[in-house]
DSSP file (Angstrom, degrees, kcal/mol; ACC not computed):
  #  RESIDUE AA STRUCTURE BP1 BP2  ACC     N-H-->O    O-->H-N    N-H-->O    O-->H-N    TCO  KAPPA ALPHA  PHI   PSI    X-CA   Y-CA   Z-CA
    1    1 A X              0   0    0      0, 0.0     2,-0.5     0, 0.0     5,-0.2   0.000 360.0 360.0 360.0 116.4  113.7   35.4  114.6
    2    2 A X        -     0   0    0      3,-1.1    21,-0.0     1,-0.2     0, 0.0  -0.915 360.0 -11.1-127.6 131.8  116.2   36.2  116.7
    3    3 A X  S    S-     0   0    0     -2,-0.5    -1,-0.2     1,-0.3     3,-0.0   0.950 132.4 -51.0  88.3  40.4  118.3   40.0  117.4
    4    4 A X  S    S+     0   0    0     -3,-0.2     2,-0.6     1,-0.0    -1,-0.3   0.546 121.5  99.9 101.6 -21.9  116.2   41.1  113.9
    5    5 A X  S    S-     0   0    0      1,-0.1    -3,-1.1     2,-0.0     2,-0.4  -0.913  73.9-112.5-123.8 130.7  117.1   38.3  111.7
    6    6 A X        -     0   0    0     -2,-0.6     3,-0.1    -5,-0.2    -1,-0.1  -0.354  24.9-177.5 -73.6 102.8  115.4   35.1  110.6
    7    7 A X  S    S+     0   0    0     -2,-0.4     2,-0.4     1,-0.2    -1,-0.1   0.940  70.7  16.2 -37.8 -59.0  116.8   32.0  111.7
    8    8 A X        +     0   0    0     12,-0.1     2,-0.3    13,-0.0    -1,-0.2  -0.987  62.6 165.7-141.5 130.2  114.7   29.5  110.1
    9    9 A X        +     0   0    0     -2,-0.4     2,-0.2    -3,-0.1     3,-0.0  -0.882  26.5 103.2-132.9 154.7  112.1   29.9  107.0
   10   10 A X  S    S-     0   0    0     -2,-0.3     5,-0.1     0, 0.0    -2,-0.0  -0.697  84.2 -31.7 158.7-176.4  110.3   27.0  104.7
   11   11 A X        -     0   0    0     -2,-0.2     3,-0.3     1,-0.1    -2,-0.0  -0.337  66.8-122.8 -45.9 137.6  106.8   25.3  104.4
   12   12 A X  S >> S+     0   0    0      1,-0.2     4,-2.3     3,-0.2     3,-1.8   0.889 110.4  70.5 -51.7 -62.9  105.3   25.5  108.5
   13   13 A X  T 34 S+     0   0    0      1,-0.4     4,-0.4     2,-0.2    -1,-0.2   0.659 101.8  42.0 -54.8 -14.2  104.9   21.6  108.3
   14   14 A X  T 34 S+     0   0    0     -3,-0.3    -1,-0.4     2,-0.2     2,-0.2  -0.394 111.8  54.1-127.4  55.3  108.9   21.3  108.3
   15   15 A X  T X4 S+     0   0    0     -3,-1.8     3,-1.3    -5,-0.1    -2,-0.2   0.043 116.4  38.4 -59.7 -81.5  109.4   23.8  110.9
   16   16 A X  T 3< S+     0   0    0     -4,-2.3    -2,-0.2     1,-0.3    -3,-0.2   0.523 124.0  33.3-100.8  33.8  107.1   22.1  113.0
   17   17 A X  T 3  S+     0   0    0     -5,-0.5    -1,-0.3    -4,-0.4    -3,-0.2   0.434 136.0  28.1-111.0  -0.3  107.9   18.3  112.5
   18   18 A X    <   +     0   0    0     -3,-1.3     2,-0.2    18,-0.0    -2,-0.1  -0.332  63.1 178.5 175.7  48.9  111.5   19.3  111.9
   19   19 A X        -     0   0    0      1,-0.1    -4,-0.1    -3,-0.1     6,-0.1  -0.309   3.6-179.3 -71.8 130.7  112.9   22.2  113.4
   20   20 A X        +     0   0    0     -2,-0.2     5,-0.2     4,-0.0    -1,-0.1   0.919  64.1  78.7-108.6 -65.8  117.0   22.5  112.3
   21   21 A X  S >> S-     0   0    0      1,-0.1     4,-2.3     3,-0.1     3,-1.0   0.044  84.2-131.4 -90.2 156.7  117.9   25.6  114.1
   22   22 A X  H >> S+     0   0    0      1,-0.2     4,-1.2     2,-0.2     3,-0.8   0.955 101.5  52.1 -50.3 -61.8  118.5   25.1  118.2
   23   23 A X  H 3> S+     0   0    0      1,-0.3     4,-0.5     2,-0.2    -1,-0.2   0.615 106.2  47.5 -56.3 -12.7  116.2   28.0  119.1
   24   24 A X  H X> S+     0   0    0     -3,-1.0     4,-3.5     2,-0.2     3,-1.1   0.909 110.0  54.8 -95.0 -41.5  113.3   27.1  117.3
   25   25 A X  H <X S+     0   0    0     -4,-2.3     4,-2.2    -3,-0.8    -2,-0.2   0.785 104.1  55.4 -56.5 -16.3  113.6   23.6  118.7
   26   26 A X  H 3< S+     0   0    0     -4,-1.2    -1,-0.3     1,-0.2    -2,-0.2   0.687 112.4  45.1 -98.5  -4.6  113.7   25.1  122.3
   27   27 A X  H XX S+     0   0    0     -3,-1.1     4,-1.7    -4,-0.5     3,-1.0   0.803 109.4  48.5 -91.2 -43.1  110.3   26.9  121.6
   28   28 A X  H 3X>S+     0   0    0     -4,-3.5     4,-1.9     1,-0.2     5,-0.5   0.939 108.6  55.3 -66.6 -20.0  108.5   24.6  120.2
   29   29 A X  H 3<5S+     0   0    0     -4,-2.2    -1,-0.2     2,-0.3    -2,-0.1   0.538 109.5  49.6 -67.7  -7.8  109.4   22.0  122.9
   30   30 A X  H <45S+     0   0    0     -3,-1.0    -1,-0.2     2,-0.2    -2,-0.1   0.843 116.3  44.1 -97.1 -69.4  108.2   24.3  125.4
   31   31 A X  H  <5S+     0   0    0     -4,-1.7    -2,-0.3     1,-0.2    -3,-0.1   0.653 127.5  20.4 -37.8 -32.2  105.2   24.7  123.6
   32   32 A X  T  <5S-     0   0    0     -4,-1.9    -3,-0.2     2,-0.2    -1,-0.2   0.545  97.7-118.8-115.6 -28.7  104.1   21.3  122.4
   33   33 A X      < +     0   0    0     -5,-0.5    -4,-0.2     1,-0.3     2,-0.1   0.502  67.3 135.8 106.0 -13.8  106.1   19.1  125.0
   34   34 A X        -     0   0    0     -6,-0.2     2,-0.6     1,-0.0    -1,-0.3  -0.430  54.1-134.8-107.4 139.5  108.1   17.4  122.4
   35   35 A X        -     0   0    0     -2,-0.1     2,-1.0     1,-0.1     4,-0.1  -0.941  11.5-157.0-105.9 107.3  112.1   16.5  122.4
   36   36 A X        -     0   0    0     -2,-0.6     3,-0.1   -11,-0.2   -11,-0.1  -0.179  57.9 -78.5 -80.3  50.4  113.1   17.4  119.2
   37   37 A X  S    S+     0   0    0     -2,-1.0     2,-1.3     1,-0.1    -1,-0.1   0.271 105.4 108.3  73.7  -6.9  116.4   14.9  119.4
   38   38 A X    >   -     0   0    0      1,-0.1     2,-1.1   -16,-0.1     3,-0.9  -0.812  57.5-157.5 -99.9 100.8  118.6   17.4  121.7
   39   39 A X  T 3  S+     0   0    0     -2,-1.3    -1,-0.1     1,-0.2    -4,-0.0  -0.433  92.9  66.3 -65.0  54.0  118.7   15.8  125.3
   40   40 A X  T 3> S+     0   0    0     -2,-1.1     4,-0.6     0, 0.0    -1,-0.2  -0.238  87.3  61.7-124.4 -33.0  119.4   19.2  126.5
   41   41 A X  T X4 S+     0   0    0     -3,-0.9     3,-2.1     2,-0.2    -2,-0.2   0.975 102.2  58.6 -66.8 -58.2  115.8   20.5  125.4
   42   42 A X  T 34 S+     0   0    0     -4,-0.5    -1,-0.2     1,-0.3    -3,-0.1   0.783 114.3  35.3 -39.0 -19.6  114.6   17.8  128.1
   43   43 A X  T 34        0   0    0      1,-0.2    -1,-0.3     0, 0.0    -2,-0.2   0.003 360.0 360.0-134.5  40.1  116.5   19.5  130.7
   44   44 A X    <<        0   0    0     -3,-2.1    -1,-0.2    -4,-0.6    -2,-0.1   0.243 360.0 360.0-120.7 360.0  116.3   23.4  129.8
């Protein structure tokens, strides 16, 4: 969710083995450790 509005919905397991929107990738990578293919997540 961001600003109110849902970014990203579906089955959990493809949220978190597959996250498509940027923000969601940059929380779970903080949370699990994991570079979800954006070499910017390594260095944020």
């Amino acid at each position: 969710m961001e600003g109110g509005v849902v970014v990203e919905q579906g089955p959990p397991e493809e949220i978190f083995n597959a996250p498509k929107d940027k923000r969601t990738q940059q929380f779970l990578a903080r949370l699990s450790g994991k570079n979800f293919g954006d070499p910017e997540l390594v260095n944020s």
